[in-house]
mmCIF file as Biopython writes it, N, C-alpha, C and O atoms, coordinates in Angstrom:
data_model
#
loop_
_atom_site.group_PDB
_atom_site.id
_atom_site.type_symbol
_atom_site.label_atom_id
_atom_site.label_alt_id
_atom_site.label_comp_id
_atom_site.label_asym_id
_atom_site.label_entity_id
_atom_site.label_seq_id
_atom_site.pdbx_PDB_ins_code
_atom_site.Cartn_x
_atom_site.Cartn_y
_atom_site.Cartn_z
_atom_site.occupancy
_atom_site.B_iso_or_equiv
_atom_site.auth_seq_id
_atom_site.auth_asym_id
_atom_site.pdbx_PDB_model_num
ATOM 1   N N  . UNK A ? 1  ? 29.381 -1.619  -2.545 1.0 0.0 1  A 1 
ATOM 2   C CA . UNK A ? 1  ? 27.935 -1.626  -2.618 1.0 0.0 1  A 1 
ATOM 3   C C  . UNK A ? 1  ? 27.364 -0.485  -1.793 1.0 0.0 1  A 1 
ATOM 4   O O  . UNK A ? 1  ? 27.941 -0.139  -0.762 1.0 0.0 1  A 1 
ATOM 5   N N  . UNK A ? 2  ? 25.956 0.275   -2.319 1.0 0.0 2  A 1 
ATOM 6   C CA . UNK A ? 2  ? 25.807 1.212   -1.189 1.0 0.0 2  A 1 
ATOM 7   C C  . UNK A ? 2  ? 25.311 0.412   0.365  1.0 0.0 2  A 1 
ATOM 8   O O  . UNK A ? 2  ? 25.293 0.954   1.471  1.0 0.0 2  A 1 
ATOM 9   N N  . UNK A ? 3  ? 25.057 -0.557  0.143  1.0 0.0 3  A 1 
ATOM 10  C CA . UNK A ? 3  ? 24.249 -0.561  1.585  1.0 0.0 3  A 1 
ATOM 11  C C  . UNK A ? 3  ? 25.140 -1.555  2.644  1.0 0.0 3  A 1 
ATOM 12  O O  . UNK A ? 3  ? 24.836 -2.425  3.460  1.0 0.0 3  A 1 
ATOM 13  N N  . UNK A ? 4  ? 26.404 -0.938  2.175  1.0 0.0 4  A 1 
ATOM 14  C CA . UNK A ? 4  ? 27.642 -1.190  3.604  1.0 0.0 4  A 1 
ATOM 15  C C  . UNK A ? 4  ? 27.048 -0.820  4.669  1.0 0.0 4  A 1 
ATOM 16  O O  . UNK A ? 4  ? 26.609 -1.664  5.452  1.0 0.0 4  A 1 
ATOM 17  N N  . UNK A ? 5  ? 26.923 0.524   4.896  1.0 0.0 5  A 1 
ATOM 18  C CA . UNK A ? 5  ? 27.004 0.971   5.887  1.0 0.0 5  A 1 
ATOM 19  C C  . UNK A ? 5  ? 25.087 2.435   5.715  1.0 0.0 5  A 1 
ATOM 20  O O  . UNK A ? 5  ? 24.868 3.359   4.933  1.0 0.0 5  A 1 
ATOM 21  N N  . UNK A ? 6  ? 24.259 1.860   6.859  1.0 0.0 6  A 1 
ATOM 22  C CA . UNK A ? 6  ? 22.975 2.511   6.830  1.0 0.0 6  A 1 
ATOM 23  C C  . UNK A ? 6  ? 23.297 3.425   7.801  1.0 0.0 6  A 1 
ATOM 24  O O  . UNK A ? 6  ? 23.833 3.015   8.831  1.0 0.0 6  A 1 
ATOM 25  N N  . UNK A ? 7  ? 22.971 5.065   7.592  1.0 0.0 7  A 1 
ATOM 26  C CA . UNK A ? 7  ? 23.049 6.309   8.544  1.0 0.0 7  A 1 
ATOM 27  C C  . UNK A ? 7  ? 21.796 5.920   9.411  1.0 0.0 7  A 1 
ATOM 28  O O  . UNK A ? 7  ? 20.701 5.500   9.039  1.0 0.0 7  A 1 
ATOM 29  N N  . UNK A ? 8  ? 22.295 6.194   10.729 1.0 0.0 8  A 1 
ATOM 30  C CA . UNK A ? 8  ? 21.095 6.509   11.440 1.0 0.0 8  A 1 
ATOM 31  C C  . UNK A ? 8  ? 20.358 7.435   11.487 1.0 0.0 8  A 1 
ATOM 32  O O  . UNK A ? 8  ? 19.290 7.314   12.086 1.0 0.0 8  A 1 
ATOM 33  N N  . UNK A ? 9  ? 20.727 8.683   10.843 1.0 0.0 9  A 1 
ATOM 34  C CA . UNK A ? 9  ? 20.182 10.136  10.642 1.0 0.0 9  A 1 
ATOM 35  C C  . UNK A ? 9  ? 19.000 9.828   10.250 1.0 0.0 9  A 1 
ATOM 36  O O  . UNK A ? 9  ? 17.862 10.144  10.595 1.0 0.0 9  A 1 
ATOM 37  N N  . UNK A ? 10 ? 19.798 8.653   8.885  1.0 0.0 10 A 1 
ATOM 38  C CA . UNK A ? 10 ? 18.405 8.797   7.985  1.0 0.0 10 A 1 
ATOM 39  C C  . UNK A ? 10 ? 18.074 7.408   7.076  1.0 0.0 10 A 1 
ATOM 40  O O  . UNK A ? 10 ? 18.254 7.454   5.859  1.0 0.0 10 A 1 
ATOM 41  N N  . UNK A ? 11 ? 17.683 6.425   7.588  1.0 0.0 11 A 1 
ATOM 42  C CA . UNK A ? 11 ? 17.481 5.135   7.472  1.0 0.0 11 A 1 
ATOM 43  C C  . UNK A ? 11 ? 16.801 5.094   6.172  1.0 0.0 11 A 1 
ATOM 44  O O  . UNK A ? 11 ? 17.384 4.443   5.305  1.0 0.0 11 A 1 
ATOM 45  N N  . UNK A ? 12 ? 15.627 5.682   5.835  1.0 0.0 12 A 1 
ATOM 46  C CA . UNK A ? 12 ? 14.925 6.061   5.043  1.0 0.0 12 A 1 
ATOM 47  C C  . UNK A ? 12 ? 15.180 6.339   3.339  1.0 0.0 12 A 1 
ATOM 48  O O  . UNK A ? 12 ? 14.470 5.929   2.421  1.0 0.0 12 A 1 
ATOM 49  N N  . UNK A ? 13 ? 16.199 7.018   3.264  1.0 0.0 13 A 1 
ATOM 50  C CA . UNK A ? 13 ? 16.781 7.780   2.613  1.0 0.0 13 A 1 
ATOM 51  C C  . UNK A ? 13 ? 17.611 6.624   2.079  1.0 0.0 13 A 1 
ATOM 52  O O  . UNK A ? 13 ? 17.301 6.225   0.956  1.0 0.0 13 A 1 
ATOM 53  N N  . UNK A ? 14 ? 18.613 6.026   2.702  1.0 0.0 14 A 1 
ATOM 54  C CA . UNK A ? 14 ? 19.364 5.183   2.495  1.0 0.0 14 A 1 
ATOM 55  C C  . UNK A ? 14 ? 18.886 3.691   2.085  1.0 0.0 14 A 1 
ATOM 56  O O  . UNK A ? 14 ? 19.628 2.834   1.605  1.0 0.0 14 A 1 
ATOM 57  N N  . UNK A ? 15 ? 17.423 3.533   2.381  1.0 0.0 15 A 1 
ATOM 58  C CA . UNK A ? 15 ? 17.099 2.368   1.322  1.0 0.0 15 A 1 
ATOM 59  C C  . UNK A ? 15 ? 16.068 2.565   0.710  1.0 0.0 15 A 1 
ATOM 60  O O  . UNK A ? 15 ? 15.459 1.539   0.404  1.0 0.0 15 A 1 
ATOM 61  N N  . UNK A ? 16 ? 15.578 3.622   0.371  1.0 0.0 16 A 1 
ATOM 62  C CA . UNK A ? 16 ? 15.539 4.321   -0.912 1.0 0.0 16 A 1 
ATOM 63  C C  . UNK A ? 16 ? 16.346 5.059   -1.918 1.0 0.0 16 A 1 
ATOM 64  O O  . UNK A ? 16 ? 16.112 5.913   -2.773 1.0 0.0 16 A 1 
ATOM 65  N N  . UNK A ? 17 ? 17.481 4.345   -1.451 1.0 0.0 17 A 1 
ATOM 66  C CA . UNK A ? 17 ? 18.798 4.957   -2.360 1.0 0.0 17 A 1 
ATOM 67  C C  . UNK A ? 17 ? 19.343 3.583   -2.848 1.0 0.0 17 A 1 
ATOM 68  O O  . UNK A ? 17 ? 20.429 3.604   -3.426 1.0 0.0 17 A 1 
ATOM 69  N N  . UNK A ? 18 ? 18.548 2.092   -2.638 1.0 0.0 18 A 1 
ATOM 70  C CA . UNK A ? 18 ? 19.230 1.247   -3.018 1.0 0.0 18 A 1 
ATOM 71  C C  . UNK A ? 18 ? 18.504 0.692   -4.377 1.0 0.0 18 A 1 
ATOM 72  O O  . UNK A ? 18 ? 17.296 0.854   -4.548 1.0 0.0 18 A 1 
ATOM 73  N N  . UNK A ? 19 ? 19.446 -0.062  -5.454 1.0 0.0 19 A 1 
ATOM 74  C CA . UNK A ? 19 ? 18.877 -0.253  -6.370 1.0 0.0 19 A 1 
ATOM 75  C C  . UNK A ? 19 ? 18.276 -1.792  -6.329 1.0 0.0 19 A 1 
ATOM 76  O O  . UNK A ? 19 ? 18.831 -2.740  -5.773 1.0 0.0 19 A 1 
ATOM 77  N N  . UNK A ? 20 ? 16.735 -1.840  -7.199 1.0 0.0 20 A 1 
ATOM 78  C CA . UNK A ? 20 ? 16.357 -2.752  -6.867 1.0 0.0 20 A 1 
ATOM 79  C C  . UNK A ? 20 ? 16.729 -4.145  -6.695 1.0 0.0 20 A 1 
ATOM 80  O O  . UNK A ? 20 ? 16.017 -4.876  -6.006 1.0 0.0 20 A 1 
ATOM 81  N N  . UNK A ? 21 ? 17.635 -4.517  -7.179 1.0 0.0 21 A 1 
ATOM 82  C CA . UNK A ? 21 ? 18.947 -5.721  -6.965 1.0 0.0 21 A 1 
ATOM 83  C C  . UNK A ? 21 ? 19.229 -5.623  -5.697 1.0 0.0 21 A 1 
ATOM 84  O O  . UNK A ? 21 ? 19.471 -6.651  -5.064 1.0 0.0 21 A 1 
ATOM 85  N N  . UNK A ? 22 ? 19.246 -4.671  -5.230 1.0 0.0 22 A 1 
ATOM 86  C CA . UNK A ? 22 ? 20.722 -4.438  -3.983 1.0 0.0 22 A 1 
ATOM 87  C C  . UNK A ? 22 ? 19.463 -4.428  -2.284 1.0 0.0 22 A 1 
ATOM 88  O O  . UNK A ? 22 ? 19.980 -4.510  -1.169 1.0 0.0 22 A 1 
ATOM 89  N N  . UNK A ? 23 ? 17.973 -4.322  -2.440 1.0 0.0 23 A 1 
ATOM 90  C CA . UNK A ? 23 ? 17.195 -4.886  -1.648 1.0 0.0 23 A 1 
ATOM 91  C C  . UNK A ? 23 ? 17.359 -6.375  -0.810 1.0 0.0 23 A 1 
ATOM 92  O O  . UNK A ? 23 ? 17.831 -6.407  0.327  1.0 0.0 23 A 1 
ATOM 93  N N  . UNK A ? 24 ? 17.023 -7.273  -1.343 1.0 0.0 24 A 1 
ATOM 94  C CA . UNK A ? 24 ? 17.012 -8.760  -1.015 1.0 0.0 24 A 1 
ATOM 95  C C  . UNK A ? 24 ? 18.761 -8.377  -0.227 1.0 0.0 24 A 1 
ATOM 96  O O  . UNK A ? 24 ? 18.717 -8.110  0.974  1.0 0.0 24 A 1 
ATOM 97  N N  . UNK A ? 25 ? 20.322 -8.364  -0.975 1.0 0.0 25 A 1 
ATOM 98  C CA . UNK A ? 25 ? 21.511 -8.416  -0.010 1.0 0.0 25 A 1 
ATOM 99  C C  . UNK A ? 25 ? 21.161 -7.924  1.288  1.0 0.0 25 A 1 
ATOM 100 O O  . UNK A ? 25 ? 21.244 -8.396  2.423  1.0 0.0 25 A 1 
ATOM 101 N N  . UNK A ? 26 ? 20.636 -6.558  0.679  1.0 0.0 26 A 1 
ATOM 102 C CA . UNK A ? 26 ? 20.264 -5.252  1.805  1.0 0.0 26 A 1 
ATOM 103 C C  . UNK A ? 26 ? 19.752 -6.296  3.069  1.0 0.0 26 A 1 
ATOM 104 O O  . UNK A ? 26 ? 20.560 -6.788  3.856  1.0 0.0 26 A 1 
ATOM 105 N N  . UNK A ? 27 ? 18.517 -6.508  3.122  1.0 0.0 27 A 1 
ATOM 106 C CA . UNK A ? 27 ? 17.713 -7.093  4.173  1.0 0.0 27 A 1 
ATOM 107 C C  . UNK A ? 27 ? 18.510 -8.466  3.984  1.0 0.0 27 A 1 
ATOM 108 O O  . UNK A ? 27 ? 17.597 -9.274  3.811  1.0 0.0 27 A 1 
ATOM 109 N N  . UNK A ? 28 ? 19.365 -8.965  3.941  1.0 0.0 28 A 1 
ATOM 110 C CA . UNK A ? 28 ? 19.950 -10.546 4.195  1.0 0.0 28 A 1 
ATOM 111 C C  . UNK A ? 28 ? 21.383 -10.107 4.883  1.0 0.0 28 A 1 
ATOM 112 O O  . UNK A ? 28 ? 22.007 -10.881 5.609  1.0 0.0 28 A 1 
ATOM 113 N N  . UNK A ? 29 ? 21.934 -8.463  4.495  1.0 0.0 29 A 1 
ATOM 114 C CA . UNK A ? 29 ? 22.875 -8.576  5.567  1.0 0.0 29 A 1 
ATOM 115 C C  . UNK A ? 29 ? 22.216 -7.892  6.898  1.0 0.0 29 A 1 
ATOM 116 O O  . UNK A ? 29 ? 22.537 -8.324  8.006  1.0 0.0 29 A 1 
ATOM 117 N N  . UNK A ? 30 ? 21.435 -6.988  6.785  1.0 0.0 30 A 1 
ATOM 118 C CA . UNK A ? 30 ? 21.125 -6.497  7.869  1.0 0.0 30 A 1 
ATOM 119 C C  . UNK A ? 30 ? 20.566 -7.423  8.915  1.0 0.0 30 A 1 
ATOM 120 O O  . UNK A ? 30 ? 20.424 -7.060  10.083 1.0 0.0 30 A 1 
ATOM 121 N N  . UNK A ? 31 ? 20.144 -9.025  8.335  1.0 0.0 31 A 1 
ATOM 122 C CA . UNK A ? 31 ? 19.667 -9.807  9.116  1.0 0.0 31 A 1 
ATOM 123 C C  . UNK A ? 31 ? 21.017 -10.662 9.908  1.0 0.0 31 A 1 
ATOM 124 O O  . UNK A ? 31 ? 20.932 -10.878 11.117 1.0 0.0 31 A 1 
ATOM 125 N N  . UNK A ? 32 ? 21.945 -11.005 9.316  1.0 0.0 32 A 1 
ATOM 126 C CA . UNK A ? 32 ? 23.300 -11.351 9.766  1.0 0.0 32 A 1 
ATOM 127 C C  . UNK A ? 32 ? 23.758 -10.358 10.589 1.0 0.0 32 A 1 
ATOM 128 O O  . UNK A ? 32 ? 24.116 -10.832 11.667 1.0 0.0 32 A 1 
ATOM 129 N N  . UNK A ? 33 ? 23.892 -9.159  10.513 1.0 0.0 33 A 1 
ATOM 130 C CA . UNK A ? 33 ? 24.608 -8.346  11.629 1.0 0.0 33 A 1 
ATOM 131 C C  . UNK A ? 33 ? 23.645 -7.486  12.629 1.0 0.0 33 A 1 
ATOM 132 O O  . UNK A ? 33 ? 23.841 -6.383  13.139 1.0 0.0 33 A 1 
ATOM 133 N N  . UNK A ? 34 ? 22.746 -8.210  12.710 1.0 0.0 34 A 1 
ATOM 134 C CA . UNK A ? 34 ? 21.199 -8.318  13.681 1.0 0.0 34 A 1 
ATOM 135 C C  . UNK A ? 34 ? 20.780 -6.414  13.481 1.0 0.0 34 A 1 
ATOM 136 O O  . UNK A ? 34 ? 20.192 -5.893  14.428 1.0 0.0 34 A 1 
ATOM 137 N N  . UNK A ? 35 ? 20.999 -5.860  12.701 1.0 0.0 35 A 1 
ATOM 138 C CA . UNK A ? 35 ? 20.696 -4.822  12.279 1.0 0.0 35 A 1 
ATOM 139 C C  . UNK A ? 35 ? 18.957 -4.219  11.864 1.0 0.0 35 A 1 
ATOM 140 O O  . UNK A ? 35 ? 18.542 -3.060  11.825 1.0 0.0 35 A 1 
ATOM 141 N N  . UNK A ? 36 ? 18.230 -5.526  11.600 1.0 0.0 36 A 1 
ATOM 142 C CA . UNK A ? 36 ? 16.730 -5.528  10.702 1.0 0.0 36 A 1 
ATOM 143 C C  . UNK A ? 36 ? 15.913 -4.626  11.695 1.0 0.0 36 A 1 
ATOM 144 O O  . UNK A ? 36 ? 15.424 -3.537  11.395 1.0 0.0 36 A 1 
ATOM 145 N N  . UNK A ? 37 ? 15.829 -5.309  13.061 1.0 0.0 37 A 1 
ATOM 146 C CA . UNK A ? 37 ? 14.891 -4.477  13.987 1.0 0.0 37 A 1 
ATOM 147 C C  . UNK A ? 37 ? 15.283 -3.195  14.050 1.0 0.0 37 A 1 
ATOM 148 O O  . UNK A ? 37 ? 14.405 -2.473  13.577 1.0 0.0 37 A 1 
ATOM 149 N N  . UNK A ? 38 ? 16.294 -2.548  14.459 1.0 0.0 38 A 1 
ATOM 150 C CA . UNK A ? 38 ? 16.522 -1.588  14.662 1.0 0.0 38 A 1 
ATOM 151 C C  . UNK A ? 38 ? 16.460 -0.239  13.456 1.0 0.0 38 A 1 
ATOM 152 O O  . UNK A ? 38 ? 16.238 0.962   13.605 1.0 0.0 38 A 1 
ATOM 153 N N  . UNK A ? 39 ? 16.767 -1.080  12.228 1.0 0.0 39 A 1 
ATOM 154 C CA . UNK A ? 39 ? 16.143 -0.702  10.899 1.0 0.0 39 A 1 
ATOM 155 C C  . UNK A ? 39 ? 14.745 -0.062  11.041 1.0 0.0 39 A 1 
ATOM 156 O O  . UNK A ? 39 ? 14.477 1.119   10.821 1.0 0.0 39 A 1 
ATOM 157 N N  . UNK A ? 40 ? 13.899 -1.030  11.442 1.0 0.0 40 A 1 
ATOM 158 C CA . UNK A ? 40 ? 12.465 -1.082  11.295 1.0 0.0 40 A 1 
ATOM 159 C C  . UNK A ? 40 ? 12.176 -0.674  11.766 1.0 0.0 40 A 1 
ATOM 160 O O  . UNK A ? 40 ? 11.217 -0.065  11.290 1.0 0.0 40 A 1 
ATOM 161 N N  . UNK A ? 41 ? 12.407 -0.416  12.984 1.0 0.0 41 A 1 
ATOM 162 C CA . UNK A ? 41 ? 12.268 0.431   14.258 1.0 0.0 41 A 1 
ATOM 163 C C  . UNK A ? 41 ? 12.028 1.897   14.175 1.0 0.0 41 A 1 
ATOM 164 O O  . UNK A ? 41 ? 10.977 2.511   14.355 1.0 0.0 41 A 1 
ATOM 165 N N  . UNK A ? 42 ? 13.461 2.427   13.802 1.0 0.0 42 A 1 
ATOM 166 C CA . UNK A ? 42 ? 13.461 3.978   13.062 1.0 0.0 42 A 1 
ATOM 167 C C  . UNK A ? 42 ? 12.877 4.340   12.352 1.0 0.0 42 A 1 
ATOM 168 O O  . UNK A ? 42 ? 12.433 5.486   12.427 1.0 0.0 42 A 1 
ATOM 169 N N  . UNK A ? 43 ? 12.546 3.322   11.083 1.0 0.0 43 A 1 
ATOM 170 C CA . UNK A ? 43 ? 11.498 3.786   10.168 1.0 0.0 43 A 1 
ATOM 171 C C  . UNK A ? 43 ? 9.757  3.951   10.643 1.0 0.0 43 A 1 
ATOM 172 O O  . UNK A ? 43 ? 8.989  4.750   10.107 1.0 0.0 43 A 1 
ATOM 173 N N  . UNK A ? 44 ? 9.400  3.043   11.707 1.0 0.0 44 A 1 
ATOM 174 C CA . UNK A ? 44 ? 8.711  2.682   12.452 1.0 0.0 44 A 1 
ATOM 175 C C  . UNK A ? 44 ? 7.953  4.159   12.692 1.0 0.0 44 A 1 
ATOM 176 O O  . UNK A ? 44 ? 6.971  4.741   12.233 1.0 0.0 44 A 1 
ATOM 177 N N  . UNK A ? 45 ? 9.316  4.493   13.990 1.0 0.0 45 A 1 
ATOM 178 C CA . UNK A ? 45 ? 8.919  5.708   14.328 1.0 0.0 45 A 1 
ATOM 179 C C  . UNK A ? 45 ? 8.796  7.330   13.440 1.0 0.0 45 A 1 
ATOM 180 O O  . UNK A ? 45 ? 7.967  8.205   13.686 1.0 0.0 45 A 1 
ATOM 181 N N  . UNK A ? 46 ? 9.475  7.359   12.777 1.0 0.0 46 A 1 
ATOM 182 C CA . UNK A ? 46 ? 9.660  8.241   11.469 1.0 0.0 46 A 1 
ATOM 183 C C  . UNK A ? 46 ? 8.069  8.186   11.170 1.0 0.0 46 A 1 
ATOM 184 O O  . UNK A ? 46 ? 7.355  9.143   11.473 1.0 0.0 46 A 1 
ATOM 185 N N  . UNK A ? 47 ? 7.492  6.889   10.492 1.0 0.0 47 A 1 
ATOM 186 C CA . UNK A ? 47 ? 6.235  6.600   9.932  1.0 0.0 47 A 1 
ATOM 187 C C  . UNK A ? 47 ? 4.921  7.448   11.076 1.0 0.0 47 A 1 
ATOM 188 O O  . UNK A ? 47 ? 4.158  8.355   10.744 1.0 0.0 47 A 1 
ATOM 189 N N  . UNK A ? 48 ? 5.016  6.851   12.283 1.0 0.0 48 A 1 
ATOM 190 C CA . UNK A ? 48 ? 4.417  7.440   13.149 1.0 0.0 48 A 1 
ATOM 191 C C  . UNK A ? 48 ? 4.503  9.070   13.730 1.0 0.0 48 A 1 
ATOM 192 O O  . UNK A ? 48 ? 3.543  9.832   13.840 1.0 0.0 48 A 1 
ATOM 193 N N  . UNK A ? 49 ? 5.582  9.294   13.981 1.0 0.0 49 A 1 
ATOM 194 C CA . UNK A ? 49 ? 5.805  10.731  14.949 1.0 0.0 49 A 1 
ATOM 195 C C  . UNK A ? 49 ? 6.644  11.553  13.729 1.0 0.0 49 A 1 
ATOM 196 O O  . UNK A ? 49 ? 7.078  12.596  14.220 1.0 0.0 49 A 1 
ATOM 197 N N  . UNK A ? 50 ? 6.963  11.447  12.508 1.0 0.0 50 A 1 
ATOM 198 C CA . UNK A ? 50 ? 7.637  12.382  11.778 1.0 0.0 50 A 1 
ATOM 199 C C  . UNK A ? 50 ? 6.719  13.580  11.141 1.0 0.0 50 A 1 
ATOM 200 O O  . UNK A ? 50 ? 5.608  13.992  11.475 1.0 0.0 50 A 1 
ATOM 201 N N  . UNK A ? 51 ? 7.603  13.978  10.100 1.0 0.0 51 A 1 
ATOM 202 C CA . UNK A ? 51 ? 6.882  14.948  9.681  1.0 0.0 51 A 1 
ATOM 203 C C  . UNK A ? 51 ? 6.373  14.168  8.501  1.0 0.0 51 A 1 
ATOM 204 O O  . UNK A ? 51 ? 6.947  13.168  8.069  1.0 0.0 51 A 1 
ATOM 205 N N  . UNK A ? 52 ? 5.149  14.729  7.949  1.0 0.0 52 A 1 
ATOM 206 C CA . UNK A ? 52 ? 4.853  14.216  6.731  1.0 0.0 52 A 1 
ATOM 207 C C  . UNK A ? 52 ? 5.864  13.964  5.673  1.0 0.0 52 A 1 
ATOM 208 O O  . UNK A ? 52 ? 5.241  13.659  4.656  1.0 0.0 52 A 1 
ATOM 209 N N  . UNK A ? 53 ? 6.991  13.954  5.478  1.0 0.0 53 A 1 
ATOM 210 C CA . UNK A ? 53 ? 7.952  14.278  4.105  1.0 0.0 53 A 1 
ATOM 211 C C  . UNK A ? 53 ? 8.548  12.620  4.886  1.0 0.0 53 A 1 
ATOM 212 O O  . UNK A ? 53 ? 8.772  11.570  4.282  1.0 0.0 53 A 1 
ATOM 213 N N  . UNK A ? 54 ? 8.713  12.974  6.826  1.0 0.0 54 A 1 
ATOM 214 C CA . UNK A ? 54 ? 9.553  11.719  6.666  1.0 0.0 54 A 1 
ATOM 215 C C  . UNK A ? 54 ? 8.642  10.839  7.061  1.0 0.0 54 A 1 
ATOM 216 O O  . UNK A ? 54 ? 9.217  9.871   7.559  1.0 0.0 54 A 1 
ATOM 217 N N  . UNK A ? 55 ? 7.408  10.717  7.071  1.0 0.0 55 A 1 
ATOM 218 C CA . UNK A ? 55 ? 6.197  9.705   7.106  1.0 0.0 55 A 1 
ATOM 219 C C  . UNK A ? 55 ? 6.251  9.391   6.012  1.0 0.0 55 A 1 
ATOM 220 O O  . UNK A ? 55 ? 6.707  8.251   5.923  1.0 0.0 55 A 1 
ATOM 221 N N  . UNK A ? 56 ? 6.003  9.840   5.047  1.0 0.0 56 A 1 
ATOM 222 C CA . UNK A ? 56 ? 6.177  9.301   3.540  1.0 0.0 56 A 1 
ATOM 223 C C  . UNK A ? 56 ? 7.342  8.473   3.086  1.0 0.0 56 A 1 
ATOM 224 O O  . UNK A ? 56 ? 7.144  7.345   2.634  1.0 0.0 56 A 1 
ATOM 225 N N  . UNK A ? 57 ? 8.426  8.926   3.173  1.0 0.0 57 A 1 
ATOM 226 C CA . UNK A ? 57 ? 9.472  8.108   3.178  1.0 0.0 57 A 1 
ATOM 227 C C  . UNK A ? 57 ? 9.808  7.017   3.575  1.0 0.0 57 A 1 
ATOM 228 O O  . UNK A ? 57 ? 10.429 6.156   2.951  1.0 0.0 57 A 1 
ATOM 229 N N  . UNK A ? 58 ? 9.288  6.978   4.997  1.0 0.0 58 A 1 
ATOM 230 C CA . UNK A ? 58 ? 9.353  5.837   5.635  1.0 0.0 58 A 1 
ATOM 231 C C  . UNK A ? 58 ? 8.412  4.717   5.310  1.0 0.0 58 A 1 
ATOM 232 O O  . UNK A ? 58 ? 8.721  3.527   5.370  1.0 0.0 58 A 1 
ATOM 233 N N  . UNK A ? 59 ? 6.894  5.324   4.859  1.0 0.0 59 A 1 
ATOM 234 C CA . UNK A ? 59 ? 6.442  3.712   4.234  1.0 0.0 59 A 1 
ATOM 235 C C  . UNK A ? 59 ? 6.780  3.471   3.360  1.0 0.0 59 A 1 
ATOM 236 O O  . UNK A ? 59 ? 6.866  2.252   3.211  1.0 0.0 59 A 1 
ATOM 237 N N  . UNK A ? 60 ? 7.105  4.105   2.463  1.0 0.0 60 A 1 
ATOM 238 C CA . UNK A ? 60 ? 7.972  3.759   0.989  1.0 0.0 60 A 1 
ATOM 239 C C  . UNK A ? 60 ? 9.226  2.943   1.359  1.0 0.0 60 A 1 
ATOM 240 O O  . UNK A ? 60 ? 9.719  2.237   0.479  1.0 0.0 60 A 1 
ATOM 241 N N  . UNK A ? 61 ? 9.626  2.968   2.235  1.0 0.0 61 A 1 
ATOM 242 C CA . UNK A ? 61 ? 11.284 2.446   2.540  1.0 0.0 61 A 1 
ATOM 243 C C  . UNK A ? 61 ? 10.387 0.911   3.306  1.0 0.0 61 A 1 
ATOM 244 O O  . UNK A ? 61 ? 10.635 -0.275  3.092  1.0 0.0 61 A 1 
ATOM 245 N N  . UNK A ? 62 ? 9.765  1.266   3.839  1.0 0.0 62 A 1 
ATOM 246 C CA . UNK A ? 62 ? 9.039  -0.335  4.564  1.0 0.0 62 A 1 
ATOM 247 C C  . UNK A ? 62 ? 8.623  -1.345  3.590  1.0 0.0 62 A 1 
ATOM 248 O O  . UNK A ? 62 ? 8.666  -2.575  3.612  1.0 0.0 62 A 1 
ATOM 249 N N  . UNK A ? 63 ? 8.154  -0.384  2.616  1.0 0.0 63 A 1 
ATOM 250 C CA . UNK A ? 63 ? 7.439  -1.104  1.802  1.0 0.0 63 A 1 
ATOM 251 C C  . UNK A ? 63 ? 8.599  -2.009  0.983  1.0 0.0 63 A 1 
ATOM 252 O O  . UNK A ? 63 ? 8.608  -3.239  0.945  1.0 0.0 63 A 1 
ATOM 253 N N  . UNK A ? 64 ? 9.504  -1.185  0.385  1.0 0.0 64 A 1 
ATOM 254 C CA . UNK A ? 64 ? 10.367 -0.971  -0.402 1.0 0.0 64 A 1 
ATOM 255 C C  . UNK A ? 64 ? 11.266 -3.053  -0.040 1.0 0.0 64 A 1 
ATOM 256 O O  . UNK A ? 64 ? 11.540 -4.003  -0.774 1.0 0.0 64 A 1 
ATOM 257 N N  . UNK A ? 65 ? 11.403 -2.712  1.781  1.0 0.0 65 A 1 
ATOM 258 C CA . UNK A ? 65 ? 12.015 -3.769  2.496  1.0 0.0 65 A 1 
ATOM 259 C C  . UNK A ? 65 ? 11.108 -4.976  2.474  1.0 0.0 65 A 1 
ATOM 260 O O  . UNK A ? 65 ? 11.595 -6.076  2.213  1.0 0.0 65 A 1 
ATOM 261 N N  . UNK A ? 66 ? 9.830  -4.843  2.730  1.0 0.0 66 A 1 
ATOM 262 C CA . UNK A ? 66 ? 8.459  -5.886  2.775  1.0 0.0 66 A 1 
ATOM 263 C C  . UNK A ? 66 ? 8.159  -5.962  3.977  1.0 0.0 66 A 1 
ATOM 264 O O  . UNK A ? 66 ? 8.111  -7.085  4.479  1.0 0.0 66 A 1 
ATOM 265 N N  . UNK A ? 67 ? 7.940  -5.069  4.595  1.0 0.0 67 A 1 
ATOM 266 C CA . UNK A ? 67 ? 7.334  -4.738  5.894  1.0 0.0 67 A 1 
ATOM 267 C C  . UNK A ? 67 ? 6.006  -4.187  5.844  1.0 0.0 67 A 1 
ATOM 268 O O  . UNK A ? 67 ? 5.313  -4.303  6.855  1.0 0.0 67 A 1 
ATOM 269 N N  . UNK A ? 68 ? 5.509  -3.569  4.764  1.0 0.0 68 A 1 
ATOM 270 C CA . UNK A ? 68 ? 4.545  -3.199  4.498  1.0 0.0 68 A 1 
ATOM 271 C C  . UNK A ? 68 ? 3.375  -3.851  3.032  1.0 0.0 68 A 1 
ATOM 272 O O  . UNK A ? 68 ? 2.279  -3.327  2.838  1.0 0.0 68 A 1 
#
């Protein structure tokens, strides 16, 4: 599945690379291997202090999760 394993580079990227099926696992394993905050977190900051390309990304990826 892609969303074994999420880069920290680029959090963003990587669940906007998941297909819409593979959301709901996505956020149900990241909640088992206490992964969600730290998820949210990065995107968080991305949203706030990035550049516009990765501000954009990042609410799309929040959204994408239901954070937004």
């Amino acid at each position: 599945m892609k969303h074994e394993i999420v880069s920290e580079t680029d959090m963003a990227h990587d669940v906007l690379g998941l297909d819409e099926g593979e959301i709901a696992p996505f956020v149900r394993k990241c909640l088992k291997d206490r992964s969600l905050s730290s998820l949210v977190s990065h995107l968080n900051n991305d949203l706030l202090f990035g550049t516009p390309a990765e501000r954009e990304s990042a609410e799309v990826a929040l959204r994408r999760i239901g954070f937004i």
